[in-house]
C-alpha positions in Angstrom: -8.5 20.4 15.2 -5.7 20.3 12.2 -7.1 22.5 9.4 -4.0 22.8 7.3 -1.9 19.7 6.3 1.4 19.2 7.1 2.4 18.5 3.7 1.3 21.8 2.2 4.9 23.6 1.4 6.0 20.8 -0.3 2.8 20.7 -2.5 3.4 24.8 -3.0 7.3 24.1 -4.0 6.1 20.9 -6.6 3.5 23.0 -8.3 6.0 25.7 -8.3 8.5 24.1 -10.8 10.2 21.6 -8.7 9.9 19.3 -11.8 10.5 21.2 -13.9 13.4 22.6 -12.1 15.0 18.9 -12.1 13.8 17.8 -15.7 15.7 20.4 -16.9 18.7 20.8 -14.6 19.0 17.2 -14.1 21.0 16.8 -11.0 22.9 20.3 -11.4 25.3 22.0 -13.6 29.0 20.9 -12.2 28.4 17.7 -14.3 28.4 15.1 -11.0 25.0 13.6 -12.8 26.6 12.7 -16.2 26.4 9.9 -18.0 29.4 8.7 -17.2 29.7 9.6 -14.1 29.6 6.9 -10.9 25.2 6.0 -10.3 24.4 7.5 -7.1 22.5 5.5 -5.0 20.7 6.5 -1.6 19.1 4.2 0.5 17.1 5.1 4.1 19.6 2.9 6.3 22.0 3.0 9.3 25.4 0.8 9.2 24.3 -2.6 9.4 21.7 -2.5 6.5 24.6 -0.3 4.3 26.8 -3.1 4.8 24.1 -5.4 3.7 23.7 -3.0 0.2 27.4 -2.5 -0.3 27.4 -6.2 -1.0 24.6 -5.8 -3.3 26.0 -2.7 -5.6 29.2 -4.3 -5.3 28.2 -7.4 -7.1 26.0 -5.2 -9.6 29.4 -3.8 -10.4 31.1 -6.7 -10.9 28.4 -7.9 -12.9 27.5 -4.9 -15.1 31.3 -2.4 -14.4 28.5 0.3 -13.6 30.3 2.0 -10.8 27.9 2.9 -8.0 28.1 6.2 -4.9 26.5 4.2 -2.8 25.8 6.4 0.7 23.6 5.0 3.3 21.6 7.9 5.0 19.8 8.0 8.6 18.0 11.5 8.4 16.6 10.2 4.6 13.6 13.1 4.2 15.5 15.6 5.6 18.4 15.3 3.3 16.5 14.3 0.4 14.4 17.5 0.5 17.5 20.1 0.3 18.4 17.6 -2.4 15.4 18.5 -4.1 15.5 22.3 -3.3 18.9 22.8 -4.7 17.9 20.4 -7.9 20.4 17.7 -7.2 18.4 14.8 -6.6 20.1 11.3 -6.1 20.2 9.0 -9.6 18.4 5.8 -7.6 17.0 6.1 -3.9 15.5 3.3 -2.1 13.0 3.6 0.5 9.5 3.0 1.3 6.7 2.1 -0.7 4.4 4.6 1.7 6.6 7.6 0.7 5.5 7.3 -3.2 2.2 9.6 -3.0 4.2 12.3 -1.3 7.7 12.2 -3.8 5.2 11.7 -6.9 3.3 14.8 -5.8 6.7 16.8 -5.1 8.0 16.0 -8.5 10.8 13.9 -7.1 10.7 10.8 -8.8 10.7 9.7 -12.9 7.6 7.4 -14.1 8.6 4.3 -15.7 7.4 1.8 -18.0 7.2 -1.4 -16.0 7.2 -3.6 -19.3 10.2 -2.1 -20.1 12.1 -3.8 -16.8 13.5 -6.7 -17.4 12.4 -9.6 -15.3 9.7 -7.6 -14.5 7.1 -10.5 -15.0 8.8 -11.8 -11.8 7.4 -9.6 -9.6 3.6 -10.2 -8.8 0.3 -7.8 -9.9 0.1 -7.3 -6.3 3.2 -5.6 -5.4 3.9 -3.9 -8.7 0.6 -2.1 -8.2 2.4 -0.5 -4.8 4.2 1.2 -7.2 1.6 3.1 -8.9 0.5 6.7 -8.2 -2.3 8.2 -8.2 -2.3 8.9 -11.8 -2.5 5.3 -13.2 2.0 5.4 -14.0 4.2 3.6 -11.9 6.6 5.3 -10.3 8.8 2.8 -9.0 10.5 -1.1 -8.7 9.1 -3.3 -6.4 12.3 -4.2 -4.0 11.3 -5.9 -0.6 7.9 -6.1 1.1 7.1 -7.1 4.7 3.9 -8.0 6.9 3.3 -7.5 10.6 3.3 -10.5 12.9 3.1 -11.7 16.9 6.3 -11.8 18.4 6.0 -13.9 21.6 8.1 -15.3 24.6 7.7 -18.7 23.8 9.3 -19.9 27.6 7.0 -17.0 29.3 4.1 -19.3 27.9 5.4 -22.2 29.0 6.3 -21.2 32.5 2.9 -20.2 32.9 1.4 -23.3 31.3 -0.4 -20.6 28.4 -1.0 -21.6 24.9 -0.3 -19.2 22.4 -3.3 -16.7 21.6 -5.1 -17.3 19.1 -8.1 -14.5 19.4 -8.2 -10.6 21.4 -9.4 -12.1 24.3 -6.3 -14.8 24.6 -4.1 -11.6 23.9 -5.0 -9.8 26.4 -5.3 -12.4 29.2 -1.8 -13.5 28.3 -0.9 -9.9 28.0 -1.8 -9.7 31.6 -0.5 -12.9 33.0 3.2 -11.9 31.2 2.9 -8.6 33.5 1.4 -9.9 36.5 2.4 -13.6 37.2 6.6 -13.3 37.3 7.2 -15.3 34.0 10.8 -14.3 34.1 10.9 -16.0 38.0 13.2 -13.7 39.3 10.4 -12.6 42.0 10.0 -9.0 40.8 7.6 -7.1 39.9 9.4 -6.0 36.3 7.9 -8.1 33.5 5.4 -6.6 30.8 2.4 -7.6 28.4 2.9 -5.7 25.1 5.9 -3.3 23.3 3.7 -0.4 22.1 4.9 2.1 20.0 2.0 4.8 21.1 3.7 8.2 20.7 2.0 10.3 18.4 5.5 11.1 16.9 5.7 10.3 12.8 2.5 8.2 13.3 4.0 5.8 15.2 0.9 4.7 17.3 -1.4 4.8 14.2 1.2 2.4 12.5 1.2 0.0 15.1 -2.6 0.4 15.7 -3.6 -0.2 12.2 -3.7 -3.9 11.8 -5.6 -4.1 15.1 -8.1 -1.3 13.1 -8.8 -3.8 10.2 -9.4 -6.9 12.7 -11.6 -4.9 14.4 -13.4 -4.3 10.7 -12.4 -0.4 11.1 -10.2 1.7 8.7 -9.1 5.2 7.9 -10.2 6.0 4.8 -11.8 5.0 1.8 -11.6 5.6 -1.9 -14.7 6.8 -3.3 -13.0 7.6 -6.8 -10.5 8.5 -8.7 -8.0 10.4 -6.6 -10.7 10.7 -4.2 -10.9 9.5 -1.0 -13.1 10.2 2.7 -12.8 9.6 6.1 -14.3 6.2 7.6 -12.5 6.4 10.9 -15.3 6.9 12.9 -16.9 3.8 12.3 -18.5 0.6 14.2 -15.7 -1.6 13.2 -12.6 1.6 14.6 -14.5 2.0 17.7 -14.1 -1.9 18.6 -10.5 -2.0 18.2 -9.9 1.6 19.8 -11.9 -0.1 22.8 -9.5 -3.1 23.0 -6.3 -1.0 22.4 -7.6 1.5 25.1 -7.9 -1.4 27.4 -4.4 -2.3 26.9 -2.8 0.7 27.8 -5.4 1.3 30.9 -4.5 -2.1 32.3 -1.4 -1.6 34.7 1.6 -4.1 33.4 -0.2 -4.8 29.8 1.9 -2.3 27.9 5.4 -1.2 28.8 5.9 1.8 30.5 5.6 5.1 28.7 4.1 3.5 26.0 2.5 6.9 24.9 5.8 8.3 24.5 7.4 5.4 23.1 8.9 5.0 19.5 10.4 1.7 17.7 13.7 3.3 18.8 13.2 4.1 22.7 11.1 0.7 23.5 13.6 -2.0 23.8 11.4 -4.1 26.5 11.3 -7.5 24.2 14.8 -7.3 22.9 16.0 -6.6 26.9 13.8 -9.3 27.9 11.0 -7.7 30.3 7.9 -7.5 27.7 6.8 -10.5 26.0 4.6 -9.4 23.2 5.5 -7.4 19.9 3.3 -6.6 16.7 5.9 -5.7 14.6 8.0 -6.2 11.8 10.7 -9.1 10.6 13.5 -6.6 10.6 13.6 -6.9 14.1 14.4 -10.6 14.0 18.0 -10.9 13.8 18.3 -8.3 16.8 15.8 -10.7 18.8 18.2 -13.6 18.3 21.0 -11.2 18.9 19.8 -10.1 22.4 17.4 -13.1 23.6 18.5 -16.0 20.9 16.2 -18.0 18.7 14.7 -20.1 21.6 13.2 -17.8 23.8 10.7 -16.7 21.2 8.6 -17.4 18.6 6.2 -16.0 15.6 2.8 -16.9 16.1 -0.4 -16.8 13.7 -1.6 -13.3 14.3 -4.5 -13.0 16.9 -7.8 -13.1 15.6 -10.2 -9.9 16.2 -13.8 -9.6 15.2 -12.9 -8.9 11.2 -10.0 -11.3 10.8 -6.5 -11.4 11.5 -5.1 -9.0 8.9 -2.1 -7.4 8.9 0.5 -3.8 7.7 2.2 -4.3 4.9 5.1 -2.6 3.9 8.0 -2.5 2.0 10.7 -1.0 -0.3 10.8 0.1 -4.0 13.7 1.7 -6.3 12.6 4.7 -7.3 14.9 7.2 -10.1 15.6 10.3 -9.5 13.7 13.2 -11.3 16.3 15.0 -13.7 19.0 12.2 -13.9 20.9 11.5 -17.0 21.8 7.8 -16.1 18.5 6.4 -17.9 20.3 3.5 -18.7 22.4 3.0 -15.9 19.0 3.4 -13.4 16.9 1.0 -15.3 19.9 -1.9 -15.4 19.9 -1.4 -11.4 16.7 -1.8 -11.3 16.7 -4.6 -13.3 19.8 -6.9 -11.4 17.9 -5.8 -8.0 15.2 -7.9 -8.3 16.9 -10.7 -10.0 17.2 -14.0 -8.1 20.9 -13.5 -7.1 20.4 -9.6 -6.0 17.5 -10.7 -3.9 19.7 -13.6 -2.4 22.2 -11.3 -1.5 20.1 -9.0 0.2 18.6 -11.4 2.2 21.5 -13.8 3.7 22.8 -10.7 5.4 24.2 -12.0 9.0 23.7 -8.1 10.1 20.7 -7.4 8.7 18.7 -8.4 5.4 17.5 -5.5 3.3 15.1 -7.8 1.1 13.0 -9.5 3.9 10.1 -10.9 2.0 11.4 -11.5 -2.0 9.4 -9.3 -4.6 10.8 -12.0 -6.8 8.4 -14.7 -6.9 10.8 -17.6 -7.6 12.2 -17.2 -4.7 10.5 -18.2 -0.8 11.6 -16.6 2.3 12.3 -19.3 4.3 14.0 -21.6 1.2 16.6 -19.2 1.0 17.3 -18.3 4.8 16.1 -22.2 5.8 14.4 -21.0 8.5 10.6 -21.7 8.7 10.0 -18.8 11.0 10.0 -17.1 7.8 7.7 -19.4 6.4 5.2 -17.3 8.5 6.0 -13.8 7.9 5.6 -15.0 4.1 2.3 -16.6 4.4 0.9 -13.6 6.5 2.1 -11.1 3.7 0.9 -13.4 0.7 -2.5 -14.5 2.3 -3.5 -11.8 4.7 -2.2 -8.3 4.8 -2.7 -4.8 3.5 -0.7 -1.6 2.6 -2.1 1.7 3.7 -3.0 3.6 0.6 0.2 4.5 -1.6 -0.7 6.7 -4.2 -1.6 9.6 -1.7 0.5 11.6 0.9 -0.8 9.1 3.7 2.4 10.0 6.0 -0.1 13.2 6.8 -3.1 11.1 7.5 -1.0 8.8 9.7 0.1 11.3 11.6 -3.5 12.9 11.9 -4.5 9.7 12.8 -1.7 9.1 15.8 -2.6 11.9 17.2 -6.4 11.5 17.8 -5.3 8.2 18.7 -2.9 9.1 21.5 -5.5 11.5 23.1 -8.3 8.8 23.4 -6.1 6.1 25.3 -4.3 8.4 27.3 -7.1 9.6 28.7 -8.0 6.2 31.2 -10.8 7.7 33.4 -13.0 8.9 30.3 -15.6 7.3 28.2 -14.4 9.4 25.4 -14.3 7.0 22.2 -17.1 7.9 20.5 -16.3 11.7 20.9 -13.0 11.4 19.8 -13.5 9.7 16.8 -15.9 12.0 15.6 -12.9 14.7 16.4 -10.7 12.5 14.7 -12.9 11.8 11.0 -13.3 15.8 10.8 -9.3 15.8 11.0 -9.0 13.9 8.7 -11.4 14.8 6.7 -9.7 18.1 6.7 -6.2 16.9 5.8 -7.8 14.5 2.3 -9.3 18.3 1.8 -6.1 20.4 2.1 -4.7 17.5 -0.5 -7.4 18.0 -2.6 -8.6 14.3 -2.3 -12.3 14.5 -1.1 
């Protein structure tokens, strides 16, 4: 069992000084973070997304003459920590809305008046309220949000005369027809059911298994108060879903191989062609059409489980910098990044959009991209998904969570769902008491 959390040296450095550290340093003393000096911006991407942002700062610039250091950065944590221990944070960072708890606890980010942003009443309750911490202030601008959905070989169904499914059952049957019943026809034994991200690596098989938790009427935890929350994982409602995502990966062919080891980045099976189902998000959509082109696959109404087809959320916000001096310059960012134009731009990307589902509500996915595949990922997200909790370090509980996870499927030959469950809630349980949350 875990008995410390993960997150604990962070916590130890915030209630340190870290904030004071930055409000009063700012972002050092050889004057890179002055007023006049260049906003630096950071955002969690590789070089297709960067390209898709340079376009976006560069028309803020044009728009505003607010030069922007703009530097697009893979390893985002890691560098952002030494960032923070050397009190040099970066003016504006954009990343995800799940990493709020953990900067707001760390110090790292400013609190800001959200009727102060203009064109703020753009932007729904809803996703402003992904922004708030766990101390009633928001922390951050609503930038792009996201829902799960079904990815599906849309030819695989029709070679084997299948409908798409529309409940568990359906899932798994055409789960196993996909990896048993040569839907590719080249007469070999190579095809798939389901890409599963399982490894217990940065949560991964947690994050996947969540939406199948909440159709199964399951969860992780609950609030019970404020900043209080308790472990529900071992629960009626977890135990069905763990039993149908067990099943998956103990049914030769229904997962792809490794799927236990397997992140978002070493799973390739749908994009290469030899797995035909994928819960996962629309980032991945321009590489699909890339690799197996807009006809071999569709987006599907998610499968229904016992409790409903709900979905992960997700998503981006623009969070400022701890200690910077660009107030102004931060804010009017903010401000043209969820305006109607900045939102355009960030979606048209033919690389890959940065704003997938628009926080601005004048604007509709699939208006703007004329595609009605994104007609579904919007409904999904405005009608039926859910964030995991954001005011709190959840990263730690995700991980806790993957981990007890990964031990109950792996283990085929074993009735061992009720027992590790119970392991699992005193886990967590542990980790919402190391954060001081229970």
């Amino acid at each position: 069992m875990r008995t410390a959390s993960s997150r604990i040296p962070l916590a130890l450095l915030a209630l340190s000084g870290l904030l004071a550290g930055l409000t009063a340093c700012g972002a050092g003393d050889d004057g890179s973070s002055s007023a006049d000096a260049p906003l630096e911006v950071w955002t969690r991407s590789g070089p297709e997304p960067g390209a898709t942002y340079k376009k976006v700062f560069a028309a803020f610039t044009k728009k505003t003459g607010i030069k922007v250091d703009y530097q697009p950065v893979i390893e985002f944590d890691k560098q952002l920590q030494a960032r923070a221990s050397s009190k040099n944070l970066p003016d504006v960072f954009i990343n995800d809305s799940s990493a709020l708890g953990s900067y707001q606890s760390q110090g790292l980010l400013t609190p800001l008046d959200r009727q102060s942003i203009a064109g703020g009443k753009s932007i729904s309750d809803t996703n402003w309220n992904y922004a708030r911490g766990i101390d009633g202030k928001t922390y951050g601008v609503p930038f792009s949000r996201q829902a799960f959905n079904t990815y599906i070989r849309k030819d695989w169904l029709k070679k084997l005369d299948l409908k798409a499914p529309a409940t568990w059952d359906e899932l798994t049957k055409t789960a196993t027809a996909f990896a048993k019943k040569d839907p590719d026809g080249n007469g070999k034994d190579d095809t798939y059911g389901m890409v599963v991200p399982g490894s217990s690596e940065r949560g991964y098989l947690a994050w996947w298994a969540a939406s199948y938790i909440w159709q199964g009427g399951g969860d992780f935890i609950k609030k019970t108060g404020d900043a209080k929350y308790e472990s529900v994982i071992d629960s009626p409602g977890t135990a069905a879903a763990v039993k149908w995502i067990k099943t998956q990966f103990c049914t030769k062919g229904n997962v792809q191989p490794g799927a236990l080891t397997s992140t978002t980045s070493n799973a390739p099976h749908f994009g290469e062609g030899t797995a035909g189902i994928y819960l996962t998000g629309p980032y991945m959509m321009s590489g699909f059409d890339q690799q197996l082109g807009k006809d071999k696959y569709e987006i599907i109404p998610t499968p229904a489980g016992p409790a409903g087809t709900t979905t992960l959320a997700e998503g981006e916000n623009i969070y400022f910098g701890a200690g910077s001096k660009k107030t102004d310059a931060q804010k009017k960012l903010a401000e043209f990044l969820i305006t109607p134009e900045a939102q355009k731009i960030a979606m048209e990307s033919a690389t890959q959009p940065v704003v997938r589902i628009p926080v601005n509500t004048t604007l509709n996915a699939a208006t703007v991209r004329d595609d009605d595949r994104w007609q579904t990922v919007q409904t999904q997200y405005d009608e039926d998904s859910r964030a995991f909790p954001l005011d709190i370090d959840f990263t730690a509980v995700k991980q806790t969570a993957a981990e007890g996870l990964n031990r109950i499927v792996a283990s085929c030959g074993s009735d061992n769902i009720a027992s590790g469950l119970k392991e699992l809630d005193k886990d967590i349980t542990s980790e919402l008491e190391a954060q001081d949350l229970t």
